[in-house]
N, C-alpha and C positions, 0 to 999 in steps of 0.2 A: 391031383385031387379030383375026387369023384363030385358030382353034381350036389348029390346028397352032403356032402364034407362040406362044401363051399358052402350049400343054405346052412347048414348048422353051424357050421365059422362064424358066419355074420348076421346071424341069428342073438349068438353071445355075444359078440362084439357089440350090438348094439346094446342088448340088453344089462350087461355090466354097467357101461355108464348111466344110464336109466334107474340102476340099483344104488350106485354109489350116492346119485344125486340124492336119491330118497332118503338114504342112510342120513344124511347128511341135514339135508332138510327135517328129519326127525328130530335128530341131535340137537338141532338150532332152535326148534319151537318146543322141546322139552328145558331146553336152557334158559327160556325167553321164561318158559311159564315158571319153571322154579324161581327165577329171579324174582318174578313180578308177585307170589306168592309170599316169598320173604319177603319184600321192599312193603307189603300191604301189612302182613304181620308184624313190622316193625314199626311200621308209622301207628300200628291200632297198641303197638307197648307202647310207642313215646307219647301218645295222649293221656294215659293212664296218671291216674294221680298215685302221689309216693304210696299214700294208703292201700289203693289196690294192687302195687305193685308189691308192697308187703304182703299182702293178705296172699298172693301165689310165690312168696319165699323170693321174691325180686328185691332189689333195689334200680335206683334209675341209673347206676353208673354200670353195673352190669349190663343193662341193656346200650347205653352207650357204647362199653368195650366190647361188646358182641358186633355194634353194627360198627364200629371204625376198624375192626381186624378184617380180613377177609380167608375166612376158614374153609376147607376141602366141603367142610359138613354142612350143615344146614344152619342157618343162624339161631333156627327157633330150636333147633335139639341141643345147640348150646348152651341155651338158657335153661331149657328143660332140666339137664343133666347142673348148673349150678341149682337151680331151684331141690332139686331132690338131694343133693349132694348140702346143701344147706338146711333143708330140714331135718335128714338125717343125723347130722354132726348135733342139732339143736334137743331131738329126742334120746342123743344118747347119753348128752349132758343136761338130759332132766329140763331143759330150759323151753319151753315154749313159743318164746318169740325166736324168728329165725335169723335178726339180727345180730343177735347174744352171742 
């Protein structure tokens, strides 16, 4: 192995594990922040009174069964997707409240 081969051996050699860490450390503080993102968006639904929680096509048990599952997605696109999927059903049965 030529001089040049060795510094560029261990060139990458270092710099791999240096990359991996990073990878990795990304991974962990993009996991931290979505976490902390839902756990804040959760706690600002369960304050919500039943009222407003109506008024954006909620109920408070939905928002319970959102946070006690633990889904691939995102908590609040799951509620998103009942909230729309609930209004939906409500406008095509003419009905207005989205209880109905």
């Amino acid at each position: 192995m030529t001089r040049a081969e060795t510094q560029t051996f261990a060139m990458t050699a270092v710099a791999q594990p240096a990359g991996v860490v990073r990878a990795i450390t990304a991974s962990l503080l993009a996991r931290a922040t979505r976490y902390w993102k839902v756990r804040t968006a959760m706690r600002h639904l369960s304050e919500m009174s039943d009222w407003q929680l109506a008024d954006i096509g909620l109920t408070r048990s939905d928002v319970d069964m959102v946070a006690l599952r633990n889904p691939r997605k995102l908590a609040t696109q799951a509620l998103q997707e009942i909230a729309y999927e609930r209004t939906r059903m409500a406008a095509l049965h003419g009905g207005t409240d989205p209880k109905s």
